[in-house]
DOZADREN-679698 format. One record per residue (C-alpha): residue number from 1; x, y, z. Coordinates in steps of 0.2 Angstrom, whole numbers, always signed. Layout:
N
(NUM,(X,Y,Z)) ...
! end
This chain:
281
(1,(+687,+407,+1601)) (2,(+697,+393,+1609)) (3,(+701,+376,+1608)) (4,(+698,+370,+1626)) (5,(+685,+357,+1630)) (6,(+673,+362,+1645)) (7,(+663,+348,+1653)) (8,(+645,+351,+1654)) (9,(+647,+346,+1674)) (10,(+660,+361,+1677)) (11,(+649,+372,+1666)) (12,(+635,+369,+1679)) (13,(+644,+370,+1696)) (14,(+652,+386,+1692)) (15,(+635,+391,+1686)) (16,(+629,+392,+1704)) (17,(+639,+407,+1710)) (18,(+648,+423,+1704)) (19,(+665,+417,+1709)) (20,(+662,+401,+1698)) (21,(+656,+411,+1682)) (22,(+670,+421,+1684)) (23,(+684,+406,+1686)) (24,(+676,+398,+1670)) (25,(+677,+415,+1659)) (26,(+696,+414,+1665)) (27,(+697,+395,+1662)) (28,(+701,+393,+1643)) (29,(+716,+408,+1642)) (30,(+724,+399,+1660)) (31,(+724,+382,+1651)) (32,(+733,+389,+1636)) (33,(+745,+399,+1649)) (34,(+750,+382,+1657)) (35,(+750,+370,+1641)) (36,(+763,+384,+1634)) (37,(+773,+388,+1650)) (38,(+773,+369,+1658)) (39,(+776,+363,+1637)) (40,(+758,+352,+1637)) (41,(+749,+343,+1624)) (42,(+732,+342,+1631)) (43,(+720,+327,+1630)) (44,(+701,+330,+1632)) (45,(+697,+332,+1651)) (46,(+691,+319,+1662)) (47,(+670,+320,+1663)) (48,(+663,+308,+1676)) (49,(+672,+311,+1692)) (50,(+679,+330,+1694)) (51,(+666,+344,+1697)) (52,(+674,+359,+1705)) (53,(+691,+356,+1694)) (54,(+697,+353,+1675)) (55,(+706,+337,+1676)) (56,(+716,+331,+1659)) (57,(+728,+319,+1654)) (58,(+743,+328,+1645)) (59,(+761,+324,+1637)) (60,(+775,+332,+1643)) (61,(+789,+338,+1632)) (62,(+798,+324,+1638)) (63,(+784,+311,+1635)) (64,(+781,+309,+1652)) (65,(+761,+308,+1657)) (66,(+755,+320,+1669)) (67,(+738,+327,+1674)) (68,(+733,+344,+1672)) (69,(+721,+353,+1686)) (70,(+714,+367,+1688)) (71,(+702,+370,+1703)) (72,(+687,+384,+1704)) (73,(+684,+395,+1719)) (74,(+679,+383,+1734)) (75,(+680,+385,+1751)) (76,(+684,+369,+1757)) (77,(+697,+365,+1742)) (78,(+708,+382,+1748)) (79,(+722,+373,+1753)) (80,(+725,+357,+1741)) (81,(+742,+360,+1733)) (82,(+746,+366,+1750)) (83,(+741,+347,+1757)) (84,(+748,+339,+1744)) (85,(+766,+346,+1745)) (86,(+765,+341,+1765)) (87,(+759,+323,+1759)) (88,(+772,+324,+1744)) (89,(+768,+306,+1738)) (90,(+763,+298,+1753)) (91,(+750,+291,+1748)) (92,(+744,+306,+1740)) (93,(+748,+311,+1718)) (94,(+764,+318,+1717)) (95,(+762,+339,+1713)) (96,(+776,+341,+1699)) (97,(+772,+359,+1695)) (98,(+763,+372,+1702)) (99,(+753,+389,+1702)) (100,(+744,+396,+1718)) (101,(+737,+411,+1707)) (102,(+729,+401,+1696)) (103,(+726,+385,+1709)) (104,(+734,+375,+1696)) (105,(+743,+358,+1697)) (106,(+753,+347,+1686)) (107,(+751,+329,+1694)) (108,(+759,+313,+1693)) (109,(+748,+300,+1680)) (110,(+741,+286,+1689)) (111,(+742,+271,+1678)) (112,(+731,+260,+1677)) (113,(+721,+275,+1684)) (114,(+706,+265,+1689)) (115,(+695,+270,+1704)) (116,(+692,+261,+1720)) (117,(+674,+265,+1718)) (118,(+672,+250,+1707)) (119,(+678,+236,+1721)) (120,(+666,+229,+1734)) (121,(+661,+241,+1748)) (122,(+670,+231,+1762)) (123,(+688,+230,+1750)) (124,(+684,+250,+1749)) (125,(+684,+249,+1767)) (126,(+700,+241,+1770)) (127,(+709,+253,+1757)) (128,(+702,+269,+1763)) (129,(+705,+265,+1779)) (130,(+724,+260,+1779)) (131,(+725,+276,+1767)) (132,(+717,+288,+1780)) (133,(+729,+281,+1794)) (134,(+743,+285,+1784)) (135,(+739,+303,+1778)) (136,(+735,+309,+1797)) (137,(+749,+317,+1802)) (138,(+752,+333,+1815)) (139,(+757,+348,+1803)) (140,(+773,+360,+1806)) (141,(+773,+373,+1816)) (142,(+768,+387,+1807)) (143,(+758,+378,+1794)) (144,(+744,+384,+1782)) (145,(+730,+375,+1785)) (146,(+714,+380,+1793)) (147,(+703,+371,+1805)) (148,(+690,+360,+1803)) (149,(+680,+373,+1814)) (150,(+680,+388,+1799)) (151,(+672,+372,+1787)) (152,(+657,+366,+1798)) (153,(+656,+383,+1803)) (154,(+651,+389,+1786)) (155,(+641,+374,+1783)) (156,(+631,+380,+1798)) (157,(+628,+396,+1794)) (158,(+622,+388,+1776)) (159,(+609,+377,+1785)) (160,(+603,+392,+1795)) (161,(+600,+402,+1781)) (162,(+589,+386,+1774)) (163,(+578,+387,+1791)) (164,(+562,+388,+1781)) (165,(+567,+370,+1772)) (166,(+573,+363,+1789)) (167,(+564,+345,+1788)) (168,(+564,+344,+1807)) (169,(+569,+359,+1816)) (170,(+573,+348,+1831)) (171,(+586,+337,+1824)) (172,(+592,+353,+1813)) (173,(+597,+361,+1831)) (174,(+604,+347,+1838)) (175,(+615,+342,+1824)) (176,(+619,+362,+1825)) (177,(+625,+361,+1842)) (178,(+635,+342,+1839)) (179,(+643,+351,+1825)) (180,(+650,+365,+1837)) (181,(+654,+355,+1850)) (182,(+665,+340,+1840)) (183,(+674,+353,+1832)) (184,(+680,+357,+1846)) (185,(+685,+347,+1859)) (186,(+693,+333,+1849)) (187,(+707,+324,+1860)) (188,(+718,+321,+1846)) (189,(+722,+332,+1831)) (190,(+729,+331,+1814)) (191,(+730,+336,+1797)) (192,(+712,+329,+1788)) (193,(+708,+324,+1768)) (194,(+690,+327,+1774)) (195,(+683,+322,+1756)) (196,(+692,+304,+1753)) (197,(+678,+290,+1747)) (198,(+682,+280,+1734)) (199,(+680,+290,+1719)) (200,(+697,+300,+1723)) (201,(+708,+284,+1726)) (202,(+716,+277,+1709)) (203,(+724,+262,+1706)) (204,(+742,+264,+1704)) (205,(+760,+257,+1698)) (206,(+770,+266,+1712)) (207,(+759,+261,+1726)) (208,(+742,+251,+1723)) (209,(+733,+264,+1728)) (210,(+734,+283,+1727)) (211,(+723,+297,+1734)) (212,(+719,+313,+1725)) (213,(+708,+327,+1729)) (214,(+711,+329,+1746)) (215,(+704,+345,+1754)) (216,(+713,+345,+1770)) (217,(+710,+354,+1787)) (218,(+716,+351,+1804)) (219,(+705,+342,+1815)) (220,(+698,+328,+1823)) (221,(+704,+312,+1815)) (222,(+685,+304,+1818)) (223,(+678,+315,+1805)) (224,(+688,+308,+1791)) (225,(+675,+295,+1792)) (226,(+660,+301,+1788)) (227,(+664,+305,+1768)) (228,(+668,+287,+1765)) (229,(+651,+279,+1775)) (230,(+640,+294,+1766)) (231,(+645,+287,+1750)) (232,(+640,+270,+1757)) (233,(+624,+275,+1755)) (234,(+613,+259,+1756)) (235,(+624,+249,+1767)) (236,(+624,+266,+1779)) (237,(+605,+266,+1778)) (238,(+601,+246,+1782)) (239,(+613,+244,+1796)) (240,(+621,+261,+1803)) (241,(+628,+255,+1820)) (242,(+638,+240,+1813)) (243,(+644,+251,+1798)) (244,(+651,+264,+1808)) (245,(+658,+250,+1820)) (246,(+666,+241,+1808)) (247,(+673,+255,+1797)) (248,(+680,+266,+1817)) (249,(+688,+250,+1821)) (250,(+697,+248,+1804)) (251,(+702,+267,+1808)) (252,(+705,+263,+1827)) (253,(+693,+279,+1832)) (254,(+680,+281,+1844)) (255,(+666,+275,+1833)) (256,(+651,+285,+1845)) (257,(+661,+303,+1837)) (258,(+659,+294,+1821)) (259,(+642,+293,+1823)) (260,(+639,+307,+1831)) (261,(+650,+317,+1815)) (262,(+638,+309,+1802)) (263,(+624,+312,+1813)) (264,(+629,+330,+1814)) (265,(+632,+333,+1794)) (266,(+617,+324,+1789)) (267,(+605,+335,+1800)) (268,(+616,+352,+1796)) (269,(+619,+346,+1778)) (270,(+599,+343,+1777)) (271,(+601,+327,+1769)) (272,(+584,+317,+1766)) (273,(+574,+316,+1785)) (274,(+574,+295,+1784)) (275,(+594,+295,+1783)) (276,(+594,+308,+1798)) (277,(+583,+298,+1807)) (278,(+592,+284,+1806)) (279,(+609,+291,+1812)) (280,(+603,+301,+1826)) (281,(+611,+295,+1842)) 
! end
């Protein structure tokens, strides 16, 4: 028996797969390893947002707040202490303490901790935007991260398995073959978040606004877009071409790759057909 809360959320995620079951039968004893090495007194874990990690608030020894995280097996999450050491602050969480073995992270506490995702969807525009511009950087030589090619790769290879659920076999190829193509032949490249929207940037007393989460590859800077406007859903769906104007020129991109990105996931990701439809170029 153990003492560790589990949220019902995580339970179900890691559910789906092997690997995850696996991660969560490991989960309670690598808590009780960290709170005892890293000299923790846990709070119950965060619920609403986190799906693929246990997030909690902690004390330190000191009585400094941190955050305590601990992320299952998933592909595109790989390489997030990694990305947040090459951020180191700027404007990502701080990463005071880690362990690779058990993708673990103590993180600086944001306070008040509130998410962007409660502000209006054009101030959420503005932040993540100025957020993105900062965090695209060229990595070191020599660096760790992989391409954005190995993600949409396996996303494609997913969506091929799914052919017999393919909603329009047409579009499905097309966006098949954008997807290969932008990944590509991008004229620029730099180190992505590839999953900031709203929900992973905090409200802070260092800087007014932090991002956590970050699952980073290197890439095209246009595809750091799409997250953000897919979570704009009905704004997205009403008006695409002057959401996606509005939100490239905040980002100074080409907004025709942005469209064509969300284009491309939507059909691959086999997101509802209307949506689809009303992205395709």
């Amino acid at each position: 028996m153990h003492d560790i809360n589990i949220p019902k959320r995580i339970a179900k995620n890691c559910s789906q797969t092997v690997a995850g079951m696996a991660w969560l039968d490991q989960l309670p004893s690598a808590i009780t390893n960290l709170r005892q090495r890293w000299a923790l007194t846990l709070s119950r874990p965060f619920a609403d947002e986190p799906s693929c990690s246990w997030v909690a608030p902690c004390i330190r020894r000191d009585g400094t707040s941190v955050v305590l995280k601990l992320g299952m097996p998933h592909m595109e999450a790989r390489s997030e202490i990694d990305g947040l050491l090459f951020w180191n602050g700027d404007p990502t969480v701080f990463v005071l303490a880690s362990d690779i073995e058990l993708n673990a992270m103590l993180l600086e506490y944001c306070q008040p901790g509130i998410s962007l995702r409660g502000r209006p969807e054009y101030e959420q525009d503005e932040v993540i935007a100025k957020l993105l511009r900062r965090l695209w950087r060229a990595p070191p030589k020599g660096h760790p991260f992989r391409h954005l090619s190995e993600m949409t790769a396996s996303w494609s290879k997913e969506s091929i398995g799914k052919a017999d659920s393919w909603f329009d076999a047409g579009l499905v190829r097309e966006g098949l073959c954008i997807f290969e193509e932008l990944s590509n032949n991008a004229p620029s490249e730099v180190l992505l978040a590839t999953d900031l929207h709203a929900g992973n940037v905090l409200q802070a007393q260092r800087e007014p606004w932090l991002v956590i989460d970050p699952k980073p590859f290197v890439g095209d800077p246009t595809y750091d877009a799409t997250q953000h406007l897919f979570n704009c859903d009905a704004r997205l769906r009403s008006g695409p071409e002057g959401v996606i104007r509005h939100f490239s020129d905040l980002l100074d991109v080409d907004h025709e790759r942005v469209h064509l990105w969300l284009f491309a996931r939507a059909a691959v990701g086999l997101f509802d057909g209307e949506l689809v439809r009303a992205l395709t170029p």
